[in-house]
N, CA, C and O atoms as CSV, one atom per row, in Angstrom:
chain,resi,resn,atom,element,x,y,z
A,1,UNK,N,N,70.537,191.751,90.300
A,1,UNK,CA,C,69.422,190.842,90.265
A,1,UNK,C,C,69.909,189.479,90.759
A,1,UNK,O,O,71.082,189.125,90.644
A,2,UNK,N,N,68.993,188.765,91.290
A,2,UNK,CA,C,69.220,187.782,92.196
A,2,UNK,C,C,68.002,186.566,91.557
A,2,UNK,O,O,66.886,186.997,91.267
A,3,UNK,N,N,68.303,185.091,91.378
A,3,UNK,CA,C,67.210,184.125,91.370
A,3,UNK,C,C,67.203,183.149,92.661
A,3,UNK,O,O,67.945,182.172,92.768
A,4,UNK,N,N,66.375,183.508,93.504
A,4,UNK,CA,C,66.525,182.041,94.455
A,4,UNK,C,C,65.850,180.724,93.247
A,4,UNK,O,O,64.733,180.752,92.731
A,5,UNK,N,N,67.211,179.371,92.989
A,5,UNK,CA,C,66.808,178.651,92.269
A,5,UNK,C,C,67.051,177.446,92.699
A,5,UNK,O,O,67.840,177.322,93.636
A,6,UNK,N,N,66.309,176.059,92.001
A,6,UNK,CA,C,66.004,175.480,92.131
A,6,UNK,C,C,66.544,174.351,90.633
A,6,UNK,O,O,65.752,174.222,89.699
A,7,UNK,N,N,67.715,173.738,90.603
A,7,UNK,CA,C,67.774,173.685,89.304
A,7,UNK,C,C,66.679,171.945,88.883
A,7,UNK,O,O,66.448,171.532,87.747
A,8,UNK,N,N,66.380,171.512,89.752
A,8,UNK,CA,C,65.464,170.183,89.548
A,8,UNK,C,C,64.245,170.682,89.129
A,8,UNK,O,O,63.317,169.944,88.798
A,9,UNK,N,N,64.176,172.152,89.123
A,9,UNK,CA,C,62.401,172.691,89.056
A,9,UNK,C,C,62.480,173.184,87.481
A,9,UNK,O,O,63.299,173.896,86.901
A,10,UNK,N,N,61.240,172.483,87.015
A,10,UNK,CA,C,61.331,172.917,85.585
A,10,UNK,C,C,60.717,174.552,85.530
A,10,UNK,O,O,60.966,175.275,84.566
A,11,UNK,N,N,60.124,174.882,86.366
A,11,UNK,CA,C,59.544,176.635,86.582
A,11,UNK,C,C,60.909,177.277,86.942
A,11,UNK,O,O,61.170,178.450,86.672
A,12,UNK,N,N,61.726,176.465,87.546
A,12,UNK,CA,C,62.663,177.625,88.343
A,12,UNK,C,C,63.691,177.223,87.161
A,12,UNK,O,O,64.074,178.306,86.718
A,13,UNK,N,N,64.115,176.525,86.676
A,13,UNK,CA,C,64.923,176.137,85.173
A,13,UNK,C,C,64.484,176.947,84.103
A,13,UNK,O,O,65.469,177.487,83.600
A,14,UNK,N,N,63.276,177.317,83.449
A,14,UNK,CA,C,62.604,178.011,82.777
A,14,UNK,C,C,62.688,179.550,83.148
A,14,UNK,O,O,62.710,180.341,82.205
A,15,UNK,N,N,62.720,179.866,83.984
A,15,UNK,CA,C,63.034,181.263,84.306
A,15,UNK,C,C,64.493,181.500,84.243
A,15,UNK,O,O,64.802,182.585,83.751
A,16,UNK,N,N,65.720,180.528,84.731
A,16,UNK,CA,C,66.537,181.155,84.420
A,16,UNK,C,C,67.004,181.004,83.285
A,16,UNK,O,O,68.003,181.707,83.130
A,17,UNK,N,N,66.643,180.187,82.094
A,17,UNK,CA,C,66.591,180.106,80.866
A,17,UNK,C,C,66.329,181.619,79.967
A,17,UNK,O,O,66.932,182.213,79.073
A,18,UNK,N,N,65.254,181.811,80.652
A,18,UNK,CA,C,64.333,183.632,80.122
A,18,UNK,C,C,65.122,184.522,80.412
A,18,UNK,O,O,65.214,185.402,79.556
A,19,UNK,N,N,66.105,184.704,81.836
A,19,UNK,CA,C,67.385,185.403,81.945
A,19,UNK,C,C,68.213,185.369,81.314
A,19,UNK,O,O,68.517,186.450,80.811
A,20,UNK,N,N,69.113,184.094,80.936
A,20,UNK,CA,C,69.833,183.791,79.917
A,20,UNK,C,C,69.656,184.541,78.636
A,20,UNK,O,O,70.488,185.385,78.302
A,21,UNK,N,N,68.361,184.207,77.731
A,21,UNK,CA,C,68.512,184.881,76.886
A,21,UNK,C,C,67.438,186.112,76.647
A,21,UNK,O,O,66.607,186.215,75.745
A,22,UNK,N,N,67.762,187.160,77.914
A,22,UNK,CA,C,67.284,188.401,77.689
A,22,UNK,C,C,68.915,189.144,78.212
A,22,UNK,O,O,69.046,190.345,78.452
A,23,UNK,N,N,69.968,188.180,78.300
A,23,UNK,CA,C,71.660,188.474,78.675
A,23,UNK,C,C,71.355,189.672,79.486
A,23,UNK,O,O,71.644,190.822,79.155
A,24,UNK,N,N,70.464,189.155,81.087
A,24,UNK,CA,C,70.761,190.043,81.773
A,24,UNK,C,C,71.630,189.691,82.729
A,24,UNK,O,O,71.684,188.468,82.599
A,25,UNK,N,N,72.432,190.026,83.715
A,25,UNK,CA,C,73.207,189.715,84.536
A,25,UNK,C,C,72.728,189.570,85.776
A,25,UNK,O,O,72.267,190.590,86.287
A,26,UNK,N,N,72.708,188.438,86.492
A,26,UNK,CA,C,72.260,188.128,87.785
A,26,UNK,C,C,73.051,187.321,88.533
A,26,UNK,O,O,74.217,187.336,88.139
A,27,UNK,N,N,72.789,186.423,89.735
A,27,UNK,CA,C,73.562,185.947,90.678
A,27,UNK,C,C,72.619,184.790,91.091
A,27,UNK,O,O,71.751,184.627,91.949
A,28,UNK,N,N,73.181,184.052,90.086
A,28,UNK,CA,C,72.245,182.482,90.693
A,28,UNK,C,C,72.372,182.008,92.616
A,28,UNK,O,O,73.499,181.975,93.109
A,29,UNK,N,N,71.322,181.733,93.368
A,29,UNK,CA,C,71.703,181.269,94.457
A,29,UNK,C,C,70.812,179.796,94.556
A,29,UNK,O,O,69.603,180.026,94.581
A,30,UNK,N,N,70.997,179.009,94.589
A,30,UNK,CA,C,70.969,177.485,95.082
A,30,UNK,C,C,70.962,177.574,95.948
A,30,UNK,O,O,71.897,177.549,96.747
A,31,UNK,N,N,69.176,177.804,96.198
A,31,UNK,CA,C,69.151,178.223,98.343
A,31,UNK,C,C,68.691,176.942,98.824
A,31,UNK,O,O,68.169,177.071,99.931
A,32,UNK,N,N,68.692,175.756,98.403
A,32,UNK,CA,C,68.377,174.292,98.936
A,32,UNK,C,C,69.889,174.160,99.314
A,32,UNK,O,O,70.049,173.477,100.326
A,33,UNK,N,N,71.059,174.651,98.744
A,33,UNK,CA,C,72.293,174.462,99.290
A,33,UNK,C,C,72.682,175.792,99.991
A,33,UNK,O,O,73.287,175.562,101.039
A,34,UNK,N,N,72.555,176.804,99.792
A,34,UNK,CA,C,72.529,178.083,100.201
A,34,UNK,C,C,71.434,178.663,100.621
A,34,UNK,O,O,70.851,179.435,99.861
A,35,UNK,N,N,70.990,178.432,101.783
A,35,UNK,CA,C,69.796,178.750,102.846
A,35,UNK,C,C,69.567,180.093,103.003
A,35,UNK,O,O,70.607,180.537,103.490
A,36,UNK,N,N,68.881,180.869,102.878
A,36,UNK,CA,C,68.611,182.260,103.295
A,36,UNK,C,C,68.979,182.147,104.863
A,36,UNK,O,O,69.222,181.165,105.564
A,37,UNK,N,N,68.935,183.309,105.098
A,37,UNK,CA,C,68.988,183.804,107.013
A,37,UNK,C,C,67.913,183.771,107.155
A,37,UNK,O,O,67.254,183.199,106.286
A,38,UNK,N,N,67.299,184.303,108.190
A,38,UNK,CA,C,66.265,184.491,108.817
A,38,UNK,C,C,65.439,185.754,108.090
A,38,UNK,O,O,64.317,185.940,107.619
A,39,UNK,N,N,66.666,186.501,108.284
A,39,UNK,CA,C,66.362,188.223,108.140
A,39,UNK,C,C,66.366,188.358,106.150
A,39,UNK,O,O,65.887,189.272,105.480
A,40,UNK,N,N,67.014,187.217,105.706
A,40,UNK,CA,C,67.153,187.131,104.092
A,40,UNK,C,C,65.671,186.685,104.062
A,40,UNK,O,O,64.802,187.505,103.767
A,41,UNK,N,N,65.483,185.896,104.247
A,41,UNK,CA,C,63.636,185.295,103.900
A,41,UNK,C,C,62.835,186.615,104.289
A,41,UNK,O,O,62.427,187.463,103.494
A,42,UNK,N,N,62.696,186.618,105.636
A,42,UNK,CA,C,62.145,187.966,106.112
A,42,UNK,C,C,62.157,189.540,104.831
A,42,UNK,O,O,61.124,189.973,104.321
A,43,UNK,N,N,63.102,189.932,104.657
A,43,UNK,CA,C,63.543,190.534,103.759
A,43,UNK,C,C,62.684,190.472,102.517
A,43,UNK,O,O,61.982,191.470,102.351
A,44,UNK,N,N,62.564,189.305,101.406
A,44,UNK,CA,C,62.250,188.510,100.151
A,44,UNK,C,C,60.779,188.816,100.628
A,44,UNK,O,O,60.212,189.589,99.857
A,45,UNK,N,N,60.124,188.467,101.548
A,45,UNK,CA,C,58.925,188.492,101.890
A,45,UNK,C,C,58.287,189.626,101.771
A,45,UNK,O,O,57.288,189.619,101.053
A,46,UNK,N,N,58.700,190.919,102.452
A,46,UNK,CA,C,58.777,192.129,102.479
A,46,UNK,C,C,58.823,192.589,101.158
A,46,UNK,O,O,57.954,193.396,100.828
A,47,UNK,N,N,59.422,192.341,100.570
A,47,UNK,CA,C,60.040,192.772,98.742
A,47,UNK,C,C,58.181,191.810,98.672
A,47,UNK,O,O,57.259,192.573,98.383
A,48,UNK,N,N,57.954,190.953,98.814
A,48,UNK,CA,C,56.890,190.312,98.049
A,48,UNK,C,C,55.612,190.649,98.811
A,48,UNK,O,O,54.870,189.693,98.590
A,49,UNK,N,N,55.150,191.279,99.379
A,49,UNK,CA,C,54.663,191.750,100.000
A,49,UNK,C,C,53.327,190.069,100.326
A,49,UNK,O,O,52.264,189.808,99.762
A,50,UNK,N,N,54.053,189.345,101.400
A,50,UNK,CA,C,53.627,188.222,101.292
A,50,UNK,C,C,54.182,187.253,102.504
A,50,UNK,O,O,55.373,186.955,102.597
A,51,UNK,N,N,53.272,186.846,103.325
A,51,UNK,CA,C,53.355,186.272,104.270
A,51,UNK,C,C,54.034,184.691,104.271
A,51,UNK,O,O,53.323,183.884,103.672
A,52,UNK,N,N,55.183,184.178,104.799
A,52,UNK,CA,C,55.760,183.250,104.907
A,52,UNK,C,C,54.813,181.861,104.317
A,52,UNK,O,O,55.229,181.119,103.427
A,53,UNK,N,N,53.668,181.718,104.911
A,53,UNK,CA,C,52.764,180.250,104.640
A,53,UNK,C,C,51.923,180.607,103.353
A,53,UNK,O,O,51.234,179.703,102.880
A,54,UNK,N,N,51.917,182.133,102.603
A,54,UNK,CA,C,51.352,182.062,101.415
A,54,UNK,C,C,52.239,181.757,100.385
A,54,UNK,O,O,51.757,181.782,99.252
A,55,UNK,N,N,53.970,181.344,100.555
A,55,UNK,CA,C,54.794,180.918,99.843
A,55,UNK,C,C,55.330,179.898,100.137
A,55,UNK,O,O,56.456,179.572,99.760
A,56,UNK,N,N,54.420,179.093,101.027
A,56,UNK,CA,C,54.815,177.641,101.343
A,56,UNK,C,C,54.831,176.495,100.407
A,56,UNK,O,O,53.619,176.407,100.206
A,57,UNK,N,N,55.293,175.682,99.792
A,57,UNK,CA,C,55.153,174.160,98.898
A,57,UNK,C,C,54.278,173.633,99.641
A,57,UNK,O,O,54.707,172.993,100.601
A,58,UNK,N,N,52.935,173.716,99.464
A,58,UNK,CA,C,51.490,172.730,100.477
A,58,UNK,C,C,52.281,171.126,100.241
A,58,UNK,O,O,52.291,170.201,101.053
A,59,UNK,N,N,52.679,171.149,99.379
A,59,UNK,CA,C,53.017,169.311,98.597
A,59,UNK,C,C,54.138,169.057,99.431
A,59,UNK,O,O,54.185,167.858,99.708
A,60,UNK,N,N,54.829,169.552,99.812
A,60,UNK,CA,C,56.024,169.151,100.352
A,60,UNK,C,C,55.928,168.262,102.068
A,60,UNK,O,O,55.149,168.210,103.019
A,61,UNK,N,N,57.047,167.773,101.724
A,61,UNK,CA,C,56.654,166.734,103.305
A,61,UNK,C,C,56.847,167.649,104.968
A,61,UNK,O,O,56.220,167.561,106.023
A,62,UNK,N,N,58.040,168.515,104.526
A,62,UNK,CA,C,57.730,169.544,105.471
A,62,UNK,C,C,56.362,170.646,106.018
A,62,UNK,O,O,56.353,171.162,107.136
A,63,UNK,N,N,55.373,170.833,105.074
A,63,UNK,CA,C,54.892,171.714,105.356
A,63,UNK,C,C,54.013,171.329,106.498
A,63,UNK,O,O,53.408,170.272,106.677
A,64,UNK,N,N,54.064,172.361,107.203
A,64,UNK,CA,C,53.803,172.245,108.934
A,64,UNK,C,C,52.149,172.962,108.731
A,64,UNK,O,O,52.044,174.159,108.464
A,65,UNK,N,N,50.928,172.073,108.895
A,65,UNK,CA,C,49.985,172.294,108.780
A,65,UNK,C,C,48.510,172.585,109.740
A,65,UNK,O,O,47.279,172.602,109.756
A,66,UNK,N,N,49.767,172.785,110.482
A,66,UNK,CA,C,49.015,172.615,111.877
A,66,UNK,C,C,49.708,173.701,112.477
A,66,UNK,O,O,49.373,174.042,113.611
A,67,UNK,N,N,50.680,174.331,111.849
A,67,UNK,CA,C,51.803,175.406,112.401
A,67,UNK,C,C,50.881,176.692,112.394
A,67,UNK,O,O,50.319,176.892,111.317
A,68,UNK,N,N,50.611,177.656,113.472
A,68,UNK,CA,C,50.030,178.427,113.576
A,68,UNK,C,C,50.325,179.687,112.730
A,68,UNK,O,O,51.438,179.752,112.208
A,69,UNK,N,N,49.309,180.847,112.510
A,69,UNK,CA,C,50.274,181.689,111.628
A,69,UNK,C,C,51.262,183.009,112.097
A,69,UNK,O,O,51.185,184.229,111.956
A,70,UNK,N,N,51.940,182.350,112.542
A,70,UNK,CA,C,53.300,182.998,113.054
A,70,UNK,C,C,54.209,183.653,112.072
A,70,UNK,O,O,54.942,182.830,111.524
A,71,UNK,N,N,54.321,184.442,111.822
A,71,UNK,CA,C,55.249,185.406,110.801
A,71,UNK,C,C,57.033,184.428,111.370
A,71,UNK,O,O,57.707,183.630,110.719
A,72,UNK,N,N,57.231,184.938,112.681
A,72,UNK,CA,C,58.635,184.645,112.932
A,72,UNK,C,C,58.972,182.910,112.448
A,72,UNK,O,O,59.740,182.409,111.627
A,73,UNK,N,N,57.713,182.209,113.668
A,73,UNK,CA,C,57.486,180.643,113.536
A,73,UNK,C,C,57.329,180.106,112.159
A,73,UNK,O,O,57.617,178.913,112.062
A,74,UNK,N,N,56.932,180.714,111.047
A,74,UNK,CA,C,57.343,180.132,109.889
A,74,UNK,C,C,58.196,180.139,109.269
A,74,UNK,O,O,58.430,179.306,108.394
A,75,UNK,N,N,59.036,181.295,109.630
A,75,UNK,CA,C,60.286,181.835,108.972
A,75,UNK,C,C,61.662,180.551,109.102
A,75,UNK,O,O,62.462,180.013,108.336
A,76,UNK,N,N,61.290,180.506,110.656
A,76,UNK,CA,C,62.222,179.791,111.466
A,76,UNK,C,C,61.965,178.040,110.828
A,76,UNK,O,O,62.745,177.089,110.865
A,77,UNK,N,N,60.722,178.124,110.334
A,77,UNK,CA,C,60.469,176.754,109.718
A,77,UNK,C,C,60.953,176.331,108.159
A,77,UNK,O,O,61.409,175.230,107.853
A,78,UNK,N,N,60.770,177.336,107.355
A,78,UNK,CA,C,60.702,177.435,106.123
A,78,UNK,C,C,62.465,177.878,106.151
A,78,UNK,O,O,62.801,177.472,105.038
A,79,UNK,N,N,63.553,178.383,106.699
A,79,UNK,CA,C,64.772,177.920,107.049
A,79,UNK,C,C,65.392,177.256,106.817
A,79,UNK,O,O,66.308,177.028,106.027
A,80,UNK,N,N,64.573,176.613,108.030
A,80,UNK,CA,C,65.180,175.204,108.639
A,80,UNK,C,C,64.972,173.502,107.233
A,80,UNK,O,O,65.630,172.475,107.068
A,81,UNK,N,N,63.938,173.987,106.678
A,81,UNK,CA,C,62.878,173.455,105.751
A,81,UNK,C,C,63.048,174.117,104.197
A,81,UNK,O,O,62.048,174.107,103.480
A,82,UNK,N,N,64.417,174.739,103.632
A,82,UNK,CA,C,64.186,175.305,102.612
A,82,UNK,C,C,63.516,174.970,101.403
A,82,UNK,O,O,63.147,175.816,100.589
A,83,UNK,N,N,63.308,173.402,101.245
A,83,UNK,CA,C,62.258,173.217,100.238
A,83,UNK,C,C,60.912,173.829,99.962
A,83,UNK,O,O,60.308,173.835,98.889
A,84,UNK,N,N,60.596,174.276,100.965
A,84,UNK,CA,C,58.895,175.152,101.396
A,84,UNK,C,C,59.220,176.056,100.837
A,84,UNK,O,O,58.063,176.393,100.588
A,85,UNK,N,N,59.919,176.976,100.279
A,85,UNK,CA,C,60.055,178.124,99.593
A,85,UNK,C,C,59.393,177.851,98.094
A,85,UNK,O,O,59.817,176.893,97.448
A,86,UNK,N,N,58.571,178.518,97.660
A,86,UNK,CA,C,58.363,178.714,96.291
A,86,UNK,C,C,59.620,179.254,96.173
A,86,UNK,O,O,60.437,179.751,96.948
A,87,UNK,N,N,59.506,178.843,94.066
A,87,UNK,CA,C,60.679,179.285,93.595
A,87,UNK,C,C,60.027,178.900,92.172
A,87,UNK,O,O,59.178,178.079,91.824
A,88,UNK,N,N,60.818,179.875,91.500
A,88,UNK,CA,C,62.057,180.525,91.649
A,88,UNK,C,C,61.551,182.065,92.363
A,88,UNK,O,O,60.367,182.359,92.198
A,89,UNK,N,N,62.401,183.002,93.117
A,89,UNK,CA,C,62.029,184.156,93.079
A,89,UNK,C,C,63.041,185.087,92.625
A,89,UNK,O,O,64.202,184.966,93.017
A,90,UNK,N,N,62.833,185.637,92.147
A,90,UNK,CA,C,63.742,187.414,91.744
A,90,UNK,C,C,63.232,187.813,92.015
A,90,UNK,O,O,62.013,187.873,92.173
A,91,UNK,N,N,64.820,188.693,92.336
A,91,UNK,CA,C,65.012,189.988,93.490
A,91,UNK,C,C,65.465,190.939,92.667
A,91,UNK,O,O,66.577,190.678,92.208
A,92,UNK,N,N,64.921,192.107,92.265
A,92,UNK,CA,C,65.492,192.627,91.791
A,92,UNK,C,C,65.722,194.555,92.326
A,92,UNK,O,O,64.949,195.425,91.924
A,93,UNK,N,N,66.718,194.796,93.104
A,93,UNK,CA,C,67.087,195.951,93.669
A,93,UNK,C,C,65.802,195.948,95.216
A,93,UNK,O,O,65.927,195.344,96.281
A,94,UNK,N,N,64.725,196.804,94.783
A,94,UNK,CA,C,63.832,197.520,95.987
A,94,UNK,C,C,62.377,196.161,95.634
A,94,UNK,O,O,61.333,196.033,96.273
A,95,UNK,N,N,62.813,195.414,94.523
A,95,UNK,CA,C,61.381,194.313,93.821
A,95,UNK,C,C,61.687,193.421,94.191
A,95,UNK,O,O,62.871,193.116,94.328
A,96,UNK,N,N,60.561,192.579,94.526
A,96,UNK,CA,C,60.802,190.785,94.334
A,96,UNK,C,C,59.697,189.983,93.621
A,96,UNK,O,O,58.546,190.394,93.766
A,97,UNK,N,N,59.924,188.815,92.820
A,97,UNK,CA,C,58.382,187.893,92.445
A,97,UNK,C,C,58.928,186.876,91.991
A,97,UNK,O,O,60.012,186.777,91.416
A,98,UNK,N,N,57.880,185.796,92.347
A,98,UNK,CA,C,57.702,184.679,92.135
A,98,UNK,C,C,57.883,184.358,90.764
A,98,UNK,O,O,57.331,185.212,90.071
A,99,UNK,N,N,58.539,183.298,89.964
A,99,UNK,CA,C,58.216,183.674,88.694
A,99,UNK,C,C,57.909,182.049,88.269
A,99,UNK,O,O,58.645,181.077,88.100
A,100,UNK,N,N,56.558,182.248,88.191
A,100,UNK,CA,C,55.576,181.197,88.041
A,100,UNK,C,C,55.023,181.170,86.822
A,100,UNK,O,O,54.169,180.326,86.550
């Protein structure tokens, strides 16, 4: 099991809190410092069965709103832009979700 986290986010702090004490074992990643690939986002998406701009941060100063809906072109944005990622997400094996 995997958390893409966020430790400034009180949602993404709160979830891995709920990991903590259900002592399951996972692999914190700090993807604002540790960026997914291309094919890692791509991937997460797939597991979430969920299109790049329906897991965009609207609030954020990056979000490209005028950016057409390009599967690849957001990928390549939201990247480049890792704050646009909702978070936290777990991954867990063949699963993924938001944990909101």
């Amino acid at each position: 099991m995997e958390i893409w986290h966020n430790p400034r986010c009180s949602k993404s702090r709160a979830a891995k809190q709920r990991l903590d004490e259900s002592n399951v074992e996972y692999t914190e990643r700090r993807y604002l410092d540790d960026v997914p690939t291309p094919d890692e986002l791509d991937h997460v998406l797939e597991l979430l069965n969920k299109q790049p701009w329906e897991i965009a941060r609207k609030k954020e100063a990056a979000y490209p709103a005028t950016l057409e809906h390009d599967r690849a072109k957001w990928i390549e944005h939201m990247v480049a832009n890792p704050s646009l990622i909702e978070r936290p997400i777990i991954i867990d094996g063949d699963s993924a979700r938001i944990e909101r």
